[in-house]
CHARMM-style PDB file with segment names, atoms N, HN, CA, C and O in Angstrom:
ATOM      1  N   UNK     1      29.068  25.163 -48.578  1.00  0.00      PROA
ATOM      2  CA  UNK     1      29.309  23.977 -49.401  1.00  0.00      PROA
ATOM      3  C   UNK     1      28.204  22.940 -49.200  1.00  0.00      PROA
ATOM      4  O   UNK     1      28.003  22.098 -50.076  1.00  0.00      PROA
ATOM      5  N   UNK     2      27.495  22.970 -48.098  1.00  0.00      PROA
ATOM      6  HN  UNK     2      27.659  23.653 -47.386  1.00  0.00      PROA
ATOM      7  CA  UNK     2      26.357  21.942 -47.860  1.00  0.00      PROA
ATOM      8  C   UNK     2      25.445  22.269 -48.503  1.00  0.00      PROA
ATOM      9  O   UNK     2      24.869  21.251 -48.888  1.00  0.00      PROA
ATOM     10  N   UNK     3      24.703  23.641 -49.048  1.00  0.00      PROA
ATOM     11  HN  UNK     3      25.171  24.468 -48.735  1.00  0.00      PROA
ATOM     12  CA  UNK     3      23.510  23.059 -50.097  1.00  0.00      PROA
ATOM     13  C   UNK     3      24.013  23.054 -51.189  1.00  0.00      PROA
ATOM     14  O   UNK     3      23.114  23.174 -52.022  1.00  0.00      PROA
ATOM     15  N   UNK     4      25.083  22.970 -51.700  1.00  0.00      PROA
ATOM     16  HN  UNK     4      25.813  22.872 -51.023  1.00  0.00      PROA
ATOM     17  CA  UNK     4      25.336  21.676 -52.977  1.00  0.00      PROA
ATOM     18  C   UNK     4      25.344  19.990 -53.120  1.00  0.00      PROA
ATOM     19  O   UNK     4      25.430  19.229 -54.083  1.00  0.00      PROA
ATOM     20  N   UNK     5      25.197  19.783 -51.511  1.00  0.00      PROA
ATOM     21  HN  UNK     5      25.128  20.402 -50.728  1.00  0.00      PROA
ATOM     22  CA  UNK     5      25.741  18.367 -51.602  1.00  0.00      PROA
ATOM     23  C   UNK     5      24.408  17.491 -52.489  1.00  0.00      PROA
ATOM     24  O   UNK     5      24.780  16.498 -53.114  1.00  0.00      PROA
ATOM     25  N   UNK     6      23.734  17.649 -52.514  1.00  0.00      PROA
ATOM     26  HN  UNK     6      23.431  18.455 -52.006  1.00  0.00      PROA
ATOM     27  CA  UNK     6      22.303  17.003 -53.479  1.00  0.00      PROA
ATOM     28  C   UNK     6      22.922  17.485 -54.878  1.00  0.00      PROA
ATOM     29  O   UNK     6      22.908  16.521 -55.643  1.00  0.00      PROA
ATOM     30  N   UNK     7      23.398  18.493 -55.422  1.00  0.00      PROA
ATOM     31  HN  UNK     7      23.409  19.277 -54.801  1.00  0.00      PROA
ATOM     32  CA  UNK     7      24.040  18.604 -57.304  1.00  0.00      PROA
ATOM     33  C   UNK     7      25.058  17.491 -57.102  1.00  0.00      PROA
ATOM     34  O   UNK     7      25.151  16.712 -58.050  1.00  0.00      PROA
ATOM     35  N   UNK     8      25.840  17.266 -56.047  1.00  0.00      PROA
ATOM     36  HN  UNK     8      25.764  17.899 -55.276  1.00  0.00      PROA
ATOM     37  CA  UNK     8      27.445  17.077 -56.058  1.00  0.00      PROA
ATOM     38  C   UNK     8      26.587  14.897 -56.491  1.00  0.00      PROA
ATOM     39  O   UNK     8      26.893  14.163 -57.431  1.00  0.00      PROA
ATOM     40  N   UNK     9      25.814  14.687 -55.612  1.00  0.00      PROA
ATOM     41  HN  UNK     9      25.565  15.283 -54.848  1.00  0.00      PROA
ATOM     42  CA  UNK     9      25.110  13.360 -55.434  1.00  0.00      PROA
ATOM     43  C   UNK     9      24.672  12.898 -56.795  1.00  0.00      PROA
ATOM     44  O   UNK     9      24.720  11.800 -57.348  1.00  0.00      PROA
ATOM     45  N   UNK    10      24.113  14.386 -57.255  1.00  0.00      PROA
ATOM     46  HN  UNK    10      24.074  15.279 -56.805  1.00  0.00      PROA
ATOM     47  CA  UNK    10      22.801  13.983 -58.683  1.00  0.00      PROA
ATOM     48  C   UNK    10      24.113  13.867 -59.706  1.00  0.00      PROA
ATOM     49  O   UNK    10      23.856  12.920 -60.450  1.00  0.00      PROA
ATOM     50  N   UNK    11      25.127  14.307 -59.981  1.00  0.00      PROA
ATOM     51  HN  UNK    11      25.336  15.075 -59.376  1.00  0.00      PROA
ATOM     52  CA  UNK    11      25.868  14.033 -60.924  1.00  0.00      PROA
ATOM     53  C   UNK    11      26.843  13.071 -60.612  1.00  0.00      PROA
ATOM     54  O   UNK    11      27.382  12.653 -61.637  1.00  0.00      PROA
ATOM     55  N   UNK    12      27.238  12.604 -59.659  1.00  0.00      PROA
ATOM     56  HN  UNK    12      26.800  12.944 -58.827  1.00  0.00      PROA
ATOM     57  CA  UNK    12      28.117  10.960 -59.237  1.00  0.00      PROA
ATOM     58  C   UNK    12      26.781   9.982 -59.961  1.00  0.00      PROA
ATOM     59  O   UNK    12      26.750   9.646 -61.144  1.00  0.00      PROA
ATOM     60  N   UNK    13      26.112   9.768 -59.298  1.00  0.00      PROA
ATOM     61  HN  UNK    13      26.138  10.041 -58.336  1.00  0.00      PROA
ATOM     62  CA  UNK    13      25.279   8.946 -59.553  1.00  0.00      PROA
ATOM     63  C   UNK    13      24.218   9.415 -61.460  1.00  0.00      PROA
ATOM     64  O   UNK    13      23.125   8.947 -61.780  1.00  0.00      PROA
ATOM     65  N   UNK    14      24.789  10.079 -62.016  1.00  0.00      PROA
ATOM     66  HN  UNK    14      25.677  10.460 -61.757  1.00  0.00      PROA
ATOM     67  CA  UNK    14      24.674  10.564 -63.153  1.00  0.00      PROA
ATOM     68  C   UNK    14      25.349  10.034 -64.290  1.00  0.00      PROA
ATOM     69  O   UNK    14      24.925   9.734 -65.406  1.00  0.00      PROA
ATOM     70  N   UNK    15      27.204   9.945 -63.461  1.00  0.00      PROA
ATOM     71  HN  UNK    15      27.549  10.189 -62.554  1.00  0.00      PROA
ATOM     72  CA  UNK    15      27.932   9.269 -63.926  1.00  0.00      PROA
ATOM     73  C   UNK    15      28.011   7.902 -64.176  1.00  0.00      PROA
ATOM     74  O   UNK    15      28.372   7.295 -65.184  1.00  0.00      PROA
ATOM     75  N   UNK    16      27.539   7.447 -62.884  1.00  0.00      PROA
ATOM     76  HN  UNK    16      27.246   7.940 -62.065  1.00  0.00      PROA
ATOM     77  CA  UNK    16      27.361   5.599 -62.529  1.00  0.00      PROA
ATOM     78  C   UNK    16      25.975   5.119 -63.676  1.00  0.00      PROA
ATOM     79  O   UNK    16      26.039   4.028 -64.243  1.00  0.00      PROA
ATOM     80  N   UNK    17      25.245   5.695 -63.819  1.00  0.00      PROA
ATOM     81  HN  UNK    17      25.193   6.581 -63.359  1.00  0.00      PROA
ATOM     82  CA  UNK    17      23.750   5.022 -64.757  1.00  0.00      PROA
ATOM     83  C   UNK    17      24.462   5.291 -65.607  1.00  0.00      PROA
ATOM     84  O   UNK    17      25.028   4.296 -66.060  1.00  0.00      PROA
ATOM     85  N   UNK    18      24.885   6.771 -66.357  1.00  0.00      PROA
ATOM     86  HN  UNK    18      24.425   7.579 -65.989  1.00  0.00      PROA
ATOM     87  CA  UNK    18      25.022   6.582 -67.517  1.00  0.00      PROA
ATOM     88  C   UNK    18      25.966   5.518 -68.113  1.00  0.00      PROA
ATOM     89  O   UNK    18      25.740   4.822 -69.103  1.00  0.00      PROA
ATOM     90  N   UNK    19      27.270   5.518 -67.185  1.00  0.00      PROA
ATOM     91  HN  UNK    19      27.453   6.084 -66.381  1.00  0.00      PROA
ATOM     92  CA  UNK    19      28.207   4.101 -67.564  1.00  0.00      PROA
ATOM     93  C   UNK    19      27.818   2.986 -67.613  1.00  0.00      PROA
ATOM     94  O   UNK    19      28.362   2.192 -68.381  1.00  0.00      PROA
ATOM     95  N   UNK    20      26.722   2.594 -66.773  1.00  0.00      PROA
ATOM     96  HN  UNK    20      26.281   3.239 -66.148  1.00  0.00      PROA
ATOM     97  CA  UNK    20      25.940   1.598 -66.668  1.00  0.00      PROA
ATOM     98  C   UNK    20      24.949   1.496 -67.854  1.00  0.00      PROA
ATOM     99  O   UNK    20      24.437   0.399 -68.076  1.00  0.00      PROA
ATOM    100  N   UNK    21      24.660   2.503 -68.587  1.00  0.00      PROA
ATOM    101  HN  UNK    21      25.076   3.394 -68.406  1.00  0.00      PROA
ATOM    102  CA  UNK    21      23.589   2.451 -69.640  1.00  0.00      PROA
ATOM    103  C   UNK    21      24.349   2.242 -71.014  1.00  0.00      PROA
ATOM    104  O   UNK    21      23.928   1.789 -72.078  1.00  0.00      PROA
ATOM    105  N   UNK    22      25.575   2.705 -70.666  1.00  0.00      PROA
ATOM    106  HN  UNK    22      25.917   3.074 -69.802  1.00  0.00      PROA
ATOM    107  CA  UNK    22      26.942   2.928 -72.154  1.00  0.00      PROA
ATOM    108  C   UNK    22      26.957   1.199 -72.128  1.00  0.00      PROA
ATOM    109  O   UNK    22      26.478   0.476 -73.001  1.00  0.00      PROA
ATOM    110  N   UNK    23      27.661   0.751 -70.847  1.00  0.00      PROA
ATOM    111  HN  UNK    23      28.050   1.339 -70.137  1.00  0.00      PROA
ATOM    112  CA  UNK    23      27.900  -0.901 -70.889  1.00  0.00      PROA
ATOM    113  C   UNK    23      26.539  -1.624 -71.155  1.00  0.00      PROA
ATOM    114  O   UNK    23      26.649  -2.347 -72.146  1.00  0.00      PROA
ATOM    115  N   UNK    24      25.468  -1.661 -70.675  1.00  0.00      PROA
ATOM    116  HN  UNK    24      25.379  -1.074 -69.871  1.00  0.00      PROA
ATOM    117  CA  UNK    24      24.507  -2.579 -71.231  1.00  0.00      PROA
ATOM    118  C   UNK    24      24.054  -2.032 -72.618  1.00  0.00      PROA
ATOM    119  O   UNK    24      23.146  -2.740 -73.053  1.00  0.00      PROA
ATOM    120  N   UNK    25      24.410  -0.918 -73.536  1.00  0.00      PROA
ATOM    121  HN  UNK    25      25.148  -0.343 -73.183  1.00  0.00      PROA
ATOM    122  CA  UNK    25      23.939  -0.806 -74.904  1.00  0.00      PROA
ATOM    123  C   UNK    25      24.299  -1.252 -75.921  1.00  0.00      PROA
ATOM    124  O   UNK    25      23.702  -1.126 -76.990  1.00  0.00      PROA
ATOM    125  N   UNK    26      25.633  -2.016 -75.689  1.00  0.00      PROA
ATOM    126  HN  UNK    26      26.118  -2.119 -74.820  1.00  0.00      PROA
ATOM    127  CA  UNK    26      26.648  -2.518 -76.652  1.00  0.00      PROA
ATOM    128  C   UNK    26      25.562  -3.719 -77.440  1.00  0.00      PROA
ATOM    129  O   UNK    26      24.489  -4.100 -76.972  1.00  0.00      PROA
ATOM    130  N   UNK    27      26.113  -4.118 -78.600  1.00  0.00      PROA
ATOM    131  HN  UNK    27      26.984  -3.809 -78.981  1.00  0.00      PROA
ATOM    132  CA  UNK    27      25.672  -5.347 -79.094  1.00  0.00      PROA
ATOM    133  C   UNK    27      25.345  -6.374 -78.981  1.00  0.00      PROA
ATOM    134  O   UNK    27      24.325  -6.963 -79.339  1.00  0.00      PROA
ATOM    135  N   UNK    28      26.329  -6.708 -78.391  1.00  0.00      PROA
ATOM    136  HN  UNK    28      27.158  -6.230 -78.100  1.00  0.00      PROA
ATOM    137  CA  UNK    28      26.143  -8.074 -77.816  1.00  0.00      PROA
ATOM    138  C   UNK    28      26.311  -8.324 -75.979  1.00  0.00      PROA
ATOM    139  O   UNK    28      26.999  -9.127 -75.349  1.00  0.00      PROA
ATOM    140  N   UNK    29      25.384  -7.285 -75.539  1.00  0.00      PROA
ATOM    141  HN  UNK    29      24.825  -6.633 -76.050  1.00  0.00      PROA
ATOM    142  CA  UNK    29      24.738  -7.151 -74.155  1.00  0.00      PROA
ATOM    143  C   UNK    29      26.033  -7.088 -73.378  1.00  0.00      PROA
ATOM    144  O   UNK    29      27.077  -7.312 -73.990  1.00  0.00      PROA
ATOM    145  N   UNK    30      26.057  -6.885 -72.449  1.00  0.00      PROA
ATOM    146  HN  UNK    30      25.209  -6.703 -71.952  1.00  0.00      PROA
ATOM    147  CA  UNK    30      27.409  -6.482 -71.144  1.00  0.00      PROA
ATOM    148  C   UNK    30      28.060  -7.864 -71.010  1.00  0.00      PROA
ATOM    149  O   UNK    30      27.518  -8.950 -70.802  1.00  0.00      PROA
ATOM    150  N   UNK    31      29.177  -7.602 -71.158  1.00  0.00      PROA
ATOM    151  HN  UNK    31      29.617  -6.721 -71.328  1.00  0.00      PROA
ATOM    152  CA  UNK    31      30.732  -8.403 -70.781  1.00  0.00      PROA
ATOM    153  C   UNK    31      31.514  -7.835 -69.393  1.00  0.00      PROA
ATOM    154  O   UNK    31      32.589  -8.129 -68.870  1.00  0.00      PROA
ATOM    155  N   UNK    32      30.642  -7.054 -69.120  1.00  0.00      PROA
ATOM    156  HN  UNK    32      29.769  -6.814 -69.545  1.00  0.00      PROA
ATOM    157  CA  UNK    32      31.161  -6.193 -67.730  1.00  0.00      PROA
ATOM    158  C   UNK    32      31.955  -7.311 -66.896  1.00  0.00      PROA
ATOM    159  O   UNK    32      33.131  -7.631 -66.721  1.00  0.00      PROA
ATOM    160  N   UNK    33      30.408  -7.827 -66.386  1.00  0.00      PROA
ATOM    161  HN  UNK    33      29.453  -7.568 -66.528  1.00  0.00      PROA
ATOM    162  CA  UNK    33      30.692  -8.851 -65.038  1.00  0.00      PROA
ATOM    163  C   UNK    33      31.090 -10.223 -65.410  1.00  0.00      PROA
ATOM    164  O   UNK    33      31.236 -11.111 -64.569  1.00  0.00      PROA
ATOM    165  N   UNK    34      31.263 -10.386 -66.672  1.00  0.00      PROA
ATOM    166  HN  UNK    34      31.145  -9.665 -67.354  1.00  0.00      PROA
ATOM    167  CA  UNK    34      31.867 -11.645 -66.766  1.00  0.00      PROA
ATOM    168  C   UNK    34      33.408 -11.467 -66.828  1.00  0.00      PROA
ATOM    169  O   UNK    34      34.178 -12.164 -66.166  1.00  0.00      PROA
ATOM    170  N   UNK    35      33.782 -10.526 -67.635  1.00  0.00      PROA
ATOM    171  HN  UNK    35      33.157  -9.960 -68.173  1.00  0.00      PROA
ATOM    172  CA  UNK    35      34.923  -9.906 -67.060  1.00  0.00      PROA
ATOM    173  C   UNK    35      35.485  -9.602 -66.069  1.00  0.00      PROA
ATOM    174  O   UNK    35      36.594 -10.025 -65.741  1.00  0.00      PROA
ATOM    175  N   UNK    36      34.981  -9.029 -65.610  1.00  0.00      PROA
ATOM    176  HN  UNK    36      34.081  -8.685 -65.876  1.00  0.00      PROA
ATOM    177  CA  UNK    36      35.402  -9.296 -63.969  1.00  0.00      PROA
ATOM    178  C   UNK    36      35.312 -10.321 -62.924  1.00  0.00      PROA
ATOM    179  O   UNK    36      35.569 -10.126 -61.736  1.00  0.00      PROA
ATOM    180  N   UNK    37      34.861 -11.619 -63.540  1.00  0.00      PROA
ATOM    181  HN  UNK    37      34.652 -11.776 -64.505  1.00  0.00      PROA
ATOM    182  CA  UNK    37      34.640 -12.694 -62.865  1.00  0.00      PROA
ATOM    183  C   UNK    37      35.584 -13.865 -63.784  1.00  0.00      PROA
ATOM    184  O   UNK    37      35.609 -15.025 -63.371  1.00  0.00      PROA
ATOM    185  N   UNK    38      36.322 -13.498 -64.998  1.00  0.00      PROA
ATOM    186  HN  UNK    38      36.302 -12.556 -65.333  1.00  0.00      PROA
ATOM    187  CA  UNK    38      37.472 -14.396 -65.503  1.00  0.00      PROA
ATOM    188  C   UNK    38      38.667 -13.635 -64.744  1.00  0.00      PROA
ATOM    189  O   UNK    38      39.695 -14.284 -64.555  1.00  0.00      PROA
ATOM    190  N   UNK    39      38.609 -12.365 -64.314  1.00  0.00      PROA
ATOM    191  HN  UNK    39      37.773 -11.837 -64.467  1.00  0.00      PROA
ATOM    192  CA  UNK    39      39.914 -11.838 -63.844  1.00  0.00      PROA
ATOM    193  C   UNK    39      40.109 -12.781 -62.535  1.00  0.00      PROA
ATOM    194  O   UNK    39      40.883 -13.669 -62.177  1.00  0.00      PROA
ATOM    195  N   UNK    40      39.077 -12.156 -62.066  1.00  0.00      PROA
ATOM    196  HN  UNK    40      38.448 -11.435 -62.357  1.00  0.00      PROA
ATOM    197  CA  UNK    40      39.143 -12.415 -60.572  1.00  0.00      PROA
ATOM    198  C   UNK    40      39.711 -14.274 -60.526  1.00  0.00      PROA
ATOM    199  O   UNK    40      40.558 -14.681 -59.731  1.00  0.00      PROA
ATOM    200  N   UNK    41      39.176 -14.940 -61.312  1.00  0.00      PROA
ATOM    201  HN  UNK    41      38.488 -14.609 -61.958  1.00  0.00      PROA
ATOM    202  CA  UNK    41      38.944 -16.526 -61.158  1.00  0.00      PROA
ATOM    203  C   UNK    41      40.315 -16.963 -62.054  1.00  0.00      PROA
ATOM    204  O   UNK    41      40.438 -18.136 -62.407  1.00  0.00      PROA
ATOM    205  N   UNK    42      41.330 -15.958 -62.397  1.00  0.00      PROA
ATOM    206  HN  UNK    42      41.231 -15.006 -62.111  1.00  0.00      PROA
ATOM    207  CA  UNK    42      42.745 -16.396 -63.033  1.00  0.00      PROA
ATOM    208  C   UNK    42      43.405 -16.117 -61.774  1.00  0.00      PROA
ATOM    209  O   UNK    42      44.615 -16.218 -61.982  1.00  0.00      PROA
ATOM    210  N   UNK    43      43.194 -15.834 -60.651  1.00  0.00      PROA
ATOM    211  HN  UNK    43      42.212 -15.752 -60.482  1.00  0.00      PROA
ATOM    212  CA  UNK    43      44.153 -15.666 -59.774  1.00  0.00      PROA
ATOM    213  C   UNK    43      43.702 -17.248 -58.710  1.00  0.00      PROA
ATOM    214  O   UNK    43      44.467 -18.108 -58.274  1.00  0.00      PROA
ATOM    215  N   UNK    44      42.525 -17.158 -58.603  1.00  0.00      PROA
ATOM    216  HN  UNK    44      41.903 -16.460 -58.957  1.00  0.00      PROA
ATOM    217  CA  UNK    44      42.342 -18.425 -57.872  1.00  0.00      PROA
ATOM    218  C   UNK    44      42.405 -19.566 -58.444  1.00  0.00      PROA
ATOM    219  O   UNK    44      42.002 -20.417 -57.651  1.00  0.00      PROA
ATOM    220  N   UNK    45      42.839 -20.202 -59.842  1.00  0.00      PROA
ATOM    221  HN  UNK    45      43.166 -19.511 -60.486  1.00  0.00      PROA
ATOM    222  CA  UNK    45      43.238 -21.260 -60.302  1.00  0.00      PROA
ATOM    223  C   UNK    45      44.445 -21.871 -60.014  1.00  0.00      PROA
ATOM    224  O   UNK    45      45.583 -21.444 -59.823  1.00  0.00      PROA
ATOM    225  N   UNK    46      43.932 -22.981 -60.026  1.00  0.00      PROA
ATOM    226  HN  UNK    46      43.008 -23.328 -60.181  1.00  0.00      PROA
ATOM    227  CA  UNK    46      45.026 -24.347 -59.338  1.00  0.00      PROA
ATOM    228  C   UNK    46      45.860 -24.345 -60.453  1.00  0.00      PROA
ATOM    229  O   UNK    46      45.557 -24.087 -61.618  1.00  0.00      PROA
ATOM    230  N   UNK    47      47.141 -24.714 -59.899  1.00  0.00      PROA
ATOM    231  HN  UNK    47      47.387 -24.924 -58.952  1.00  0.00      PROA
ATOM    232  CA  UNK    47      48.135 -24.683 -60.900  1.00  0.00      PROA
ATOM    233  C   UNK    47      49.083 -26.065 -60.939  1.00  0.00      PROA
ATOM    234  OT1 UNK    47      49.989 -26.169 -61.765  1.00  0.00      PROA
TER     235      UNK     47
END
């Protein structure tokens, strides 16, 4: 199982760019991390 571990690496990280290339191709540029930074910042608001 160890000389696969370099295929097993090249396609995780195959997965991660390409999602990363899907989210920055959109139209109107990545909402990723701002999204994830209104989630995060509705839990720490004063109420």
């Amino acid at each position: 199982m160890g000389e696969y571990d370099a295929v097993w690496v090249f396609f995780i990280s195959l997965a991660f760019v390409g999602f990363y290339i899907f989210i920055e191709a959109r139209p109107k540029g990545s909402n990723l991390f701002r999204d994830i930074s209104n989630t995060i910042s509705r839990f720490f608001r004063k109420r």
